[in-house]
DRENPA-3360 file (N, C-alpha, C; in nm, 2 decimals, always signed):
BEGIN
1 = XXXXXXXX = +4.22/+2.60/-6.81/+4.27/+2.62/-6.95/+4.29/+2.48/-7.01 ~ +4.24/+2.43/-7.15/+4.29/+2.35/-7.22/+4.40/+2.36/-7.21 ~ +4.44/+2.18/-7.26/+4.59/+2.22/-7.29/+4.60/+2.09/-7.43 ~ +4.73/+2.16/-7.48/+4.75/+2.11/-7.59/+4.72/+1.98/-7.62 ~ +4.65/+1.88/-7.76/+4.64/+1.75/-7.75/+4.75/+1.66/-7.73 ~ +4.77/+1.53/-7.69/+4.85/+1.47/-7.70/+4.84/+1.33/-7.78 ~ +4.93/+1.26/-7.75/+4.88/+1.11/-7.81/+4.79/+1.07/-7.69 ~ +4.82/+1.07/-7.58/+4.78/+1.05/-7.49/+4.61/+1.07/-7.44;
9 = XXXXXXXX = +4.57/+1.22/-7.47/+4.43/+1.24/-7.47/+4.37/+1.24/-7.56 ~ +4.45/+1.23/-7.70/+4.35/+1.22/-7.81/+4.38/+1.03/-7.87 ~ +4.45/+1.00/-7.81/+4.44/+0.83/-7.89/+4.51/+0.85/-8.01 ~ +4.58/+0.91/-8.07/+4.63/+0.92/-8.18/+4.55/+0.99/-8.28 ~ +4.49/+1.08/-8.22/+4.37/+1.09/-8.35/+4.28/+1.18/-8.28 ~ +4.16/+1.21/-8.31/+4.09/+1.29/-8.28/+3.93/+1.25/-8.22 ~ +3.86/+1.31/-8.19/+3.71/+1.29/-8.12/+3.63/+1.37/-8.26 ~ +3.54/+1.33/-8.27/+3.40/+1.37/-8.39/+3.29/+1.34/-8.35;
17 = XXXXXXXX = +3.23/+1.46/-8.32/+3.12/+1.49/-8.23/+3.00/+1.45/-8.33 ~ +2.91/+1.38/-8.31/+2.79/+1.34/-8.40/+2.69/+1.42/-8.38 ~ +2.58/+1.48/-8.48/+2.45/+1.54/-8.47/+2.33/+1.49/-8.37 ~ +2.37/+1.34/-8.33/+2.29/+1.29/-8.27/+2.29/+1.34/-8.10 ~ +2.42/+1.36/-8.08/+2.47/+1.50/-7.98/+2.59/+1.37/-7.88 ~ +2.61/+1.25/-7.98/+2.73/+1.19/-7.89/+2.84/+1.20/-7.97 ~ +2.95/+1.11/-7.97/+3.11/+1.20/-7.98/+3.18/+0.99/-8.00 ~ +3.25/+1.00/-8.14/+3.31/+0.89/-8.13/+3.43/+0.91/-8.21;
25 = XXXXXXXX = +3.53/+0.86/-8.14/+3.67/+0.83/-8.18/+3.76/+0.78/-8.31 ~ +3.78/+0.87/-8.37/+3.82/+0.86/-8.52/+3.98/+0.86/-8.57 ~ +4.00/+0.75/-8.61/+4.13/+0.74/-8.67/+4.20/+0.87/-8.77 ~ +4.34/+0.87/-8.77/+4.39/+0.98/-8.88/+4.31/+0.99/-9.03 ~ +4.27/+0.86/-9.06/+4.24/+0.86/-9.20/+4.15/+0.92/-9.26 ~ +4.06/+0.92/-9.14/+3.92/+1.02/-9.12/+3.97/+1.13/-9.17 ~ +4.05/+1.18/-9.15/+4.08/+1.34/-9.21/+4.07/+1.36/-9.34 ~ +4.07/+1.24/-9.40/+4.08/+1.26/-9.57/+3.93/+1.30/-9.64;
33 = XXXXXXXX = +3.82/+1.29/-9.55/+3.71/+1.33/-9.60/+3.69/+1.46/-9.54 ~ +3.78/+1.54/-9.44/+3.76/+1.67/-9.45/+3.81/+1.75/-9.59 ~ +3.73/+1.87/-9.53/+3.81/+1.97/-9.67/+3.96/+2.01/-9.65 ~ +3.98/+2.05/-9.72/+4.18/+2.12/-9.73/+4.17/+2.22/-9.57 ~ +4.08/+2.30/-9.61/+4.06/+2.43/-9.49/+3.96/+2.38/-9.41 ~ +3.95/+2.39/-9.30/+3.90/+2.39/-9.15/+3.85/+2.48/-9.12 ~ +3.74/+2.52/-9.05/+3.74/+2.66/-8.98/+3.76/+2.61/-8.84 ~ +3.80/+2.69/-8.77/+3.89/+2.69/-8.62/+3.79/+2.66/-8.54;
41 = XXXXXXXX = +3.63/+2.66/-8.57/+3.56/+2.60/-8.49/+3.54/+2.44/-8.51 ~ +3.54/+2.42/-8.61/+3.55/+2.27/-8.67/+3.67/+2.17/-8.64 ~ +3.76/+2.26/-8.65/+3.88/+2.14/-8.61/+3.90/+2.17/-8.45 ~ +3.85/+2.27/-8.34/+3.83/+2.28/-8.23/+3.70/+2.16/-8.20 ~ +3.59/+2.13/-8.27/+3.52/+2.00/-8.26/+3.61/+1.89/-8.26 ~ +3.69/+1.83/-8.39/+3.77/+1.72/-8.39/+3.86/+1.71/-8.29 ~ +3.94/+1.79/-8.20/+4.06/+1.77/-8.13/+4.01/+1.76/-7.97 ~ +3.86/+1.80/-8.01/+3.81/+1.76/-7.90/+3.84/+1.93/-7.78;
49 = XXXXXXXX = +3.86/+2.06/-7.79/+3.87/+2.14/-7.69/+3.74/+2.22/-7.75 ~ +3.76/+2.36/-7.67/+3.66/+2.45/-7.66/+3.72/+2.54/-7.79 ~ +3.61/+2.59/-7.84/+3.64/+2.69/-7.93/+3.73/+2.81/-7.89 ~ +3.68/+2.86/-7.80/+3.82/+2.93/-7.71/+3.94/+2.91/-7.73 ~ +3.96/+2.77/-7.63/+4.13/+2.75/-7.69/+4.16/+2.74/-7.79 ~ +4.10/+2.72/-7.90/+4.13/+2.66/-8.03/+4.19/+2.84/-8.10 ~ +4.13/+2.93/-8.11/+4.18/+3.07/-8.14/+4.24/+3.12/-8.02 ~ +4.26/+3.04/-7.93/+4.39/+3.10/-7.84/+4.49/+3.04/-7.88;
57 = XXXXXXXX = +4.51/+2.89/-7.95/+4.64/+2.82/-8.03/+4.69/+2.90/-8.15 ~ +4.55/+2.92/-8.20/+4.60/+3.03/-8.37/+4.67/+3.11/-8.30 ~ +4.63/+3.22/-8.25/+4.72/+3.34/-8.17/+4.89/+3.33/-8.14 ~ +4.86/+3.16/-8.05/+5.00/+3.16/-7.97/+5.03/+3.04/-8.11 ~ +5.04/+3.05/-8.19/+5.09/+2.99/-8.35/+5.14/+2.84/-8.31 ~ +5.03/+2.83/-8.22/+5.06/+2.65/-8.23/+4.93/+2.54/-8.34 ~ +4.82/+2.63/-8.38/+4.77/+2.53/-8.54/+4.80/+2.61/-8.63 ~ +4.83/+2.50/-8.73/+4.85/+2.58/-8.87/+4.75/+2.59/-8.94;
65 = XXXXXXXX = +4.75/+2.75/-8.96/+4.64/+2.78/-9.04/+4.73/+2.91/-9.15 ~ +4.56/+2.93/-9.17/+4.63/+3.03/-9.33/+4.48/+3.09/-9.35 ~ +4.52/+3.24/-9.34/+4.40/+3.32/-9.30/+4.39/+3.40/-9.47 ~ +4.27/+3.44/-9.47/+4.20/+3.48/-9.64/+4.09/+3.57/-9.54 ~ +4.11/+3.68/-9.64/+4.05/+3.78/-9.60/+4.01/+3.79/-9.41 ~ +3.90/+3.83/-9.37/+3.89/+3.81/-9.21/+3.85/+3.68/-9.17 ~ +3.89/+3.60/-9.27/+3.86/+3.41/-9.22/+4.01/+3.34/-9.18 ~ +4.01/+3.24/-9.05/+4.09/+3.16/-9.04/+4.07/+3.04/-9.07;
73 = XXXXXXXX = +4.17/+2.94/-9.13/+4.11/+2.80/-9.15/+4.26/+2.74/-9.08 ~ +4.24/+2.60/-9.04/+4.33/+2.52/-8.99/+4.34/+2.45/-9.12 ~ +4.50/+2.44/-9.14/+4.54/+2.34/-9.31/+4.50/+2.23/-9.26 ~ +4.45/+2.15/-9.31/+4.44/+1.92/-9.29/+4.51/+1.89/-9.28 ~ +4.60/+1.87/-9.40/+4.71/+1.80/-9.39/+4.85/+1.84/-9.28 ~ +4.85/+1.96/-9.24/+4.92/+2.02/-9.12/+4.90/+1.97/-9.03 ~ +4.80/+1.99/-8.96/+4.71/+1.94/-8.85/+4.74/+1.75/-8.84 ~ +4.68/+1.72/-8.93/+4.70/+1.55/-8.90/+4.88/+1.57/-8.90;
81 = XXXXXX = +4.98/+1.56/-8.97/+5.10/+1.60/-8.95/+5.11/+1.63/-8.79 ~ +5.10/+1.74/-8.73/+5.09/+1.76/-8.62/+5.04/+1.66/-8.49 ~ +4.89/+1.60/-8.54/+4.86/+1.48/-8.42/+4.96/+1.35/-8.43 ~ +5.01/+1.30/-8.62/+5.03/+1.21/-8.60/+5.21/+1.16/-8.53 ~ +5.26/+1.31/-8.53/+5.37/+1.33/-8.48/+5.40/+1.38/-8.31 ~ +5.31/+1.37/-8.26/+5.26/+1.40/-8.11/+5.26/+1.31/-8.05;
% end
């Protein structure tokens, strides 16, 4: 089982998986070029787990999100709040 990020496994911050199919280490500020809403697979990319755990966190209400119709999104500004307070 994943387990929750820390400062510790994430560096303060998050992992951003590149198209090219490698993965490099991204500061908080990075977040400002995401959108408001996340889909829980996307911010399961940045934090670096499995899509899995990432809707096993929604469930056990440890990311903040805010669901619209049968869609989940993780909030940005929650989320960095969250890492940078970790």
């Amino acid at each position: 089982m994943d387990t929750w990020p820390t400062t510790a496994n994430v560096s303060l911050r998050c992992i951003r998986l590149e198209p090219s199919g490698g993965a490099r280490w991204v500061g908080v500020k990075d977040f400002d070029g995401l959108p408001v809403l996340i889909s829980v697979p996307r911010a399961a990319q940045l934090l670096g787990i499995s899509r899995a755990s990432a809707y096993r966190y929604v469930e056990l209400g440890l990311l903040p999100v805010k669901r619209f119709g049968g869609r989940i999104y993780v909030v940005r500004d929650r989320l960095r709040s969250m890492i940078e307070s970790a």
